[in-house]
C-alpha positions in Angstrom: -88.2 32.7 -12.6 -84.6 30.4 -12.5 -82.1 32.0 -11.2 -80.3 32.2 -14.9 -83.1 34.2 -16.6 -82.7 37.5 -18.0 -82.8 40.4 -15.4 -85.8 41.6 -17.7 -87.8 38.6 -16.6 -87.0 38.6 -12.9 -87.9 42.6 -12.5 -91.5 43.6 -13.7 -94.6 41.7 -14.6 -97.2 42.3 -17.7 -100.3 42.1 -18.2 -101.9 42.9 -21.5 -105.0 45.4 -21.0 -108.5 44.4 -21.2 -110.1 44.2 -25.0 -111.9 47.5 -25.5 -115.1 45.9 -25.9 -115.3 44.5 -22.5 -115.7 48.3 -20.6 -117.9 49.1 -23.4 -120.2 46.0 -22.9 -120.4 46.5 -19.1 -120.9 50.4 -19.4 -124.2 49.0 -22.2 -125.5 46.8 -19.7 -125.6 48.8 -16.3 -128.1 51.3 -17.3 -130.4 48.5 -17.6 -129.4 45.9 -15.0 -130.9 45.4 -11.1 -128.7 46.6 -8.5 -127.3 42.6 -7.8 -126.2 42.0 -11.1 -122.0 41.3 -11.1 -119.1 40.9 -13.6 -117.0 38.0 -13.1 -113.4 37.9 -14.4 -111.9 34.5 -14.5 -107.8 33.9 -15.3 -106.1 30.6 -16.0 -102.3 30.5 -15.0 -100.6 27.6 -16.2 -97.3 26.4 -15.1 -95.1 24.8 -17.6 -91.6 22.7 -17.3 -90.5 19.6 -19.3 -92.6 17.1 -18.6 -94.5 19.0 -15.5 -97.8 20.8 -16.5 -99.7 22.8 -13.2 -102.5 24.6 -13.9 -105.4 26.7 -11.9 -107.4 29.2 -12.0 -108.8 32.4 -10.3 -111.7 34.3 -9.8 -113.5 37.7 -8.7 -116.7 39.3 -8.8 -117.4 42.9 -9.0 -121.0 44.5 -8.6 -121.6 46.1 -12.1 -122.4 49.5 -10.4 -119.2 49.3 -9.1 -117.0 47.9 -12.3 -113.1 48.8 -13.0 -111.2 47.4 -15.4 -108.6 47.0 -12.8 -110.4 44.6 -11.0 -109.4 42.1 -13.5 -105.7 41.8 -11.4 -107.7 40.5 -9.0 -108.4 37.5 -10.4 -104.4 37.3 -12.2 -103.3 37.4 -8.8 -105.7 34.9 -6.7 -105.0 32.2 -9.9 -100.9 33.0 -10.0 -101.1 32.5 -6.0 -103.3 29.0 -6.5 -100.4 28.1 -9.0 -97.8 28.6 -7.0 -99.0 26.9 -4.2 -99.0 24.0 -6.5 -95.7 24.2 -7.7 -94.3 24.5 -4.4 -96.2 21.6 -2.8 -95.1 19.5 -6.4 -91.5 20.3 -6.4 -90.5 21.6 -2.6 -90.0 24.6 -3.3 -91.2 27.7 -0.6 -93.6 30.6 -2.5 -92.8 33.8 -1.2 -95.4 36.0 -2.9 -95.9 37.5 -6.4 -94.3 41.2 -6.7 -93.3 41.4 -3.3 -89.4 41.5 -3.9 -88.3 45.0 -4.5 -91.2 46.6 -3.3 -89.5 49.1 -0.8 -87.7 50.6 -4.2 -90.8 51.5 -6.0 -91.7 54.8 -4.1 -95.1 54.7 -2.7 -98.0 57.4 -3.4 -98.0 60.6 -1.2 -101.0 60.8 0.3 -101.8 64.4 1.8 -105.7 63.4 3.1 -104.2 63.0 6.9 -102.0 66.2 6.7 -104.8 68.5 5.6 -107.5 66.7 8.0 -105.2 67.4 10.9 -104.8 71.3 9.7 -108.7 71.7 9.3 -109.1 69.9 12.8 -106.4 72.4 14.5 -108.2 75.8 12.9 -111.7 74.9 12.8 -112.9 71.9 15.1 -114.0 73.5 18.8 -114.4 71.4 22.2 -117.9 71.8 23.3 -119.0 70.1 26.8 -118.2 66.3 27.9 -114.9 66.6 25.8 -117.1 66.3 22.8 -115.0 67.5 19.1 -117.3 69.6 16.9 -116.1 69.7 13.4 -119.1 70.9 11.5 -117.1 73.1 9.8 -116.1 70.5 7.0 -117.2 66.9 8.4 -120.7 67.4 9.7 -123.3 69.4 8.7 -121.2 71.6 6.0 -119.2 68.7 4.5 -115.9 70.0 3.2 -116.2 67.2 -0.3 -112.5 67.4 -1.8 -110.8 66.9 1.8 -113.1 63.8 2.5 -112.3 61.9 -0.9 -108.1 62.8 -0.2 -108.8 61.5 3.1 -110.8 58.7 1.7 -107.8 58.0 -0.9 -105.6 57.8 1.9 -107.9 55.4 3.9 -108.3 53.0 1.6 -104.9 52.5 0.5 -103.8 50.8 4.1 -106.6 48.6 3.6 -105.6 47.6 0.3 -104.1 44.4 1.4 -106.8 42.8 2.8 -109.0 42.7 -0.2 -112.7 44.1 1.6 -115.6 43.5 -0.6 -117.8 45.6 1.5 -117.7 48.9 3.8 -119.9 49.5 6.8 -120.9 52.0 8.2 -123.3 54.5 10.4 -125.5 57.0 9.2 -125.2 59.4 8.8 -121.7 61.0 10.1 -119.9 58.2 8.9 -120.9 58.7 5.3 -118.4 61.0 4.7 -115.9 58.8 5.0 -117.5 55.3 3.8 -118.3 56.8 0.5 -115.4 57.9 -0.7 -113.7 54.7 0.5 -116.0 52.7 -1.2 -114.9 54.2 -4.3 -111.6 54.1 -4.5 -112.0 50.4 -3.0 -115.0 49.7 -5.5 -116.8 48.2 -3.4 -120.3 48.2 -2.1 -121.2 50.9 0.9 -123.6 49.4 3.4 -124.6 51.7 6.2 -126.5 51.0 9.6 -129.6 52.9 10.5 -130.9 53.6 14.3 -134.3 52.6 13.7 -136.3 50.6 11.3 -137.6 51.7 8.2 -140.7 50.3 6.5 -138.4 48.3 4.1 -136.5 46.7 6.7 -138.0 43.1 7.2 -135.3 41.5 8.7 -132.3 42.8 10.1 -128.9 42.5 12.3 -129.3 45.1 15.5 -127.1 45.4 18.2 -127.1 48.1 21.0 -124.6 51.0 21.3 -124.0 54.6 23.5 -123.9 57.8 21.8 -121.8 59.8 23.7 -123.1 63.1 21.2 -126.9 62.5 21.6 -126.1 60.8 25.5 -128.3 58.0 25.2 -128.6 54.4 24.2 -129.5 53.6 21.2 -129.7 50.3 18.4 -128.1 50.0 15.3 -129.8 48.1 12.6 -128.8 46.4 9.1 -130.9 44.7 6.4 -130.0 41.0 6.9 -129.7 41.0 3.3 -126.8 43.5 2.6 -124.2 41.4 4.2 -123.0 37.8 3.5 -121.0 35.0 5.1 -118.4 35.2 2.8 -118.2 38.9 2.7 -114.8 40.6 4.2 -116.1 44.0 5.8 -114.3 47.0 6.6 -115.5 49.1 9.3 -115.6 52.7 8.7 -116.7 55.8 11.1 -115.7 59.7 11.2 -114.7 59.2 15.3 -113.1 56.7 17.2 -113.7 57.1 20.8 -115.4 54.8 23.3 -115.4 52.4 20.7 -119.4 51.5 21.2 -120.5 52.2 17.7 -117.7 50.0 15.9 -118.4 47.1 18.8 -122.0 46.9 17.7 -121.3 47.0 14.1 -118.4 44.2 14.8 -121.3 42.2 16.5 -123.9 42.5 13.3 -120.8 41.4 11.0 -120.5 38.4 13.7 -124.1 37.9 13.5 -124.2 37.6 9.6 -121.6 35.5 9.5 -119.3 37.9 7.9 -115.5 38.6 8.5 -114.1 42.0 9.7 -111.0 42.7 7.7 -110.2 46.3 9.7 -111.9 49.2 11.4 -111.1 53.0 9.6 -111.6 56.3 11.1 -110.7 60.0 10.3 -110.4 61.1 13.9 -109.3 58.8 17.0 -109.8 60.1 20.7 -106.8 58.7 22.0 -108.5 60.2 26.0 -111.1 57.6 25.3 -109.3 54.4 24.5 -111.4 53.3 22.1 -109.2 51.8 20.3 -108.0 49.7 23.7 -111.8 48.7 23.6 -111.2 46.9 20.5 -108.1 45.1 20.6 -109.7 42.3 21.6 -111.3 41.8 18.3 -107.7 41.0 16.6 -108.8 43.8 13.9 -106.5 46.5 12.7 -107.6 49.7 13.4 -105.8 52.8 11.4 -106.6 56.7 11.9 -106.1 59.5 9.8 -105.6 62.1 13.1 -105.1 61.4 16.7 -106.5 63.6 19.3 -103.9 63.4 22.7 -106.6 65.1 24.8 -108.8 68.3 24.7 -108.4 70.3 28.1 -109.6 74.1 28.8 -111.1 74.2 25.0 -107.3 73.1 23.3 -107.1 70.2 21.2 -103.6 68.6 21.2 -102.9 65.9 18.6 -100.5 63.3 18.0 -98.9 62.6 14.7 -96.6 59.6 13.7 -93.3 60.6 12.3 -90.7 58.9 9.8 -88.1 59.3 12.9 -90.7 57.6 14.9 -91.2 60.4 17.6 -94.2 62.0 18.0 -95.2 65.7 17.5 -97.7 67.5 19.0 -99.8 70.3 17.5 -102.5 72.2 19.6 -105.5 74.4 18.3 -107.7 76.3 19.8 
């Protein structure tokens, strides 16, 4: 916007909404369309000044499982950034980003998915032998469902940013994460198995230790659930050597893929996982941080606004 244009201009963008028939023709078709079938939205931004006329455009597509009307702002933004880019290499001028001034006004969601996982952790997770965390009290075998989708919510929302069309993942413990992430991202949830099915012709593999079961094992995805141009966000329920999220970085490698981030709800911070995989120039966020376990006490660490840390322990 000029710098002379009415404050209403410079302060908010709009977008009209989709035309009703749109979400009605999409939720027609996906009862009966194959698994592959997508929606493309397409937007044209055009750029307009005396005799100067820029235009381009910008596109996204969405599995039809996985529709959302919101998805659409997708495409506004990738064609308004394609524009801009434009204008600025035609007239000089520097693009700093769509919506991005004024952003630390709006206040931001308040997510409560980490503060409740860390609660459940410190009452109801027990240290069994070789330091290992049981939480089968709601993340294993009984699955608590409304605390995985808030810590799902939460999750997904620092991943936001860097647009991920898919989620990986291992089955089955890191289910309970992926799939709620994958919904609130709306995106696809591919998940590695540890040994082949009859279905699985081809497929990625790459070796990994299980601390839990203490042996080594493979992990294995269909070659043809990931793509080269797909942007894959690594999701498990544990961070700690870091084996499991190095294997599934090396069948992303292999496919040709790009790894936008790894999630987890839980991070050993004792086994330096995440050490393990700052070579991979990934960002790797945590809902809860375990300091260290030691005579059957779990102590955590949790970030502050002052920028401290506080401890909580559990028994």
């Amino acid at each position: 916007a000029e710098r002379n244009a009415p404050p209403r201009a410079q302060s908010s963008y709009y977008f009209p909404d989709l035309d009703p028939s749109i979400p009605a023709l999409i939720s027609a078709l996906l009862h009966s369309s194959p698994p592959d079938r997508t929606v493309t939205f397409t937007t044209c931004v055009t750029y307009h000044s005396g005799d100067l006329t820029l235009q381009d455009y910008g596109s996204v597509e969405v599995p039809v499982a996985f529709y959302k009307p919101e998805r659409a702002y997708v495409s506004v933004s990738h064609a308004i950034d394609a524009v801009a880019k434009k204008v600025g290499d035609q007239l000089g001028w520097q693009y700093l980003g769509w919506m991005t001034q004024g952003r630390s006004k709006i206040p931001s969601t308040k997510h409560t998915g980490s503060s409740k996982l860390r609660d459940r952790v410190l009452r109801d997770a027990r240290v069994l032998p070789n330091s290992i965390i049981d939480v089968s009290k709601f993340m294993d075998s009984l699955v608590d469902v409304s605390l995985m989708d808030e810590c799902g919510l939460e999750l997904s929302s620092r991943f936001l940013d860097l647009k991920p069309t898919k989620v990986l993942t291992v089955a089955t413990t890191g289910l309970v994460a992926a799939l709620p992430m994958s919904r609130h991202l709306s995106v696809p949830c591919v998940y590695a198995r540890k040994q082949r099915n009859v279905v699985m012709s081809s497929a990625h593999h790459a070796p990994y230790t299980s601390k839990t079961v203490g042996t080594n094992r493979e992990l294995l995805v269909s070659k043809s659930h990931l793509d080269a141009d797909d942007r894959v966000l690594v999701v498990d329920d544990f961070l700690s050597s870091g084996s499991s999220q190095r294997a599934l970085l090396r069948i992303i490698s292999d496919a040709g893929a790009k790894c936008v981030g790894v999630a987890v709800l839980v991070e050993k911070e004792y086994d330096r996982g995440r050490k393990s995989l700052s070579g991979y120039n990934v960002r790797v966020e945590s809902l809860v941080s375990v300091k260290n376990v030691k005579d059957g006490c779990i102590t955590l660490v949790e970030e502050v606004e002052a920028g401290g840390e506080a401890e909580g322990e559990g028994d």
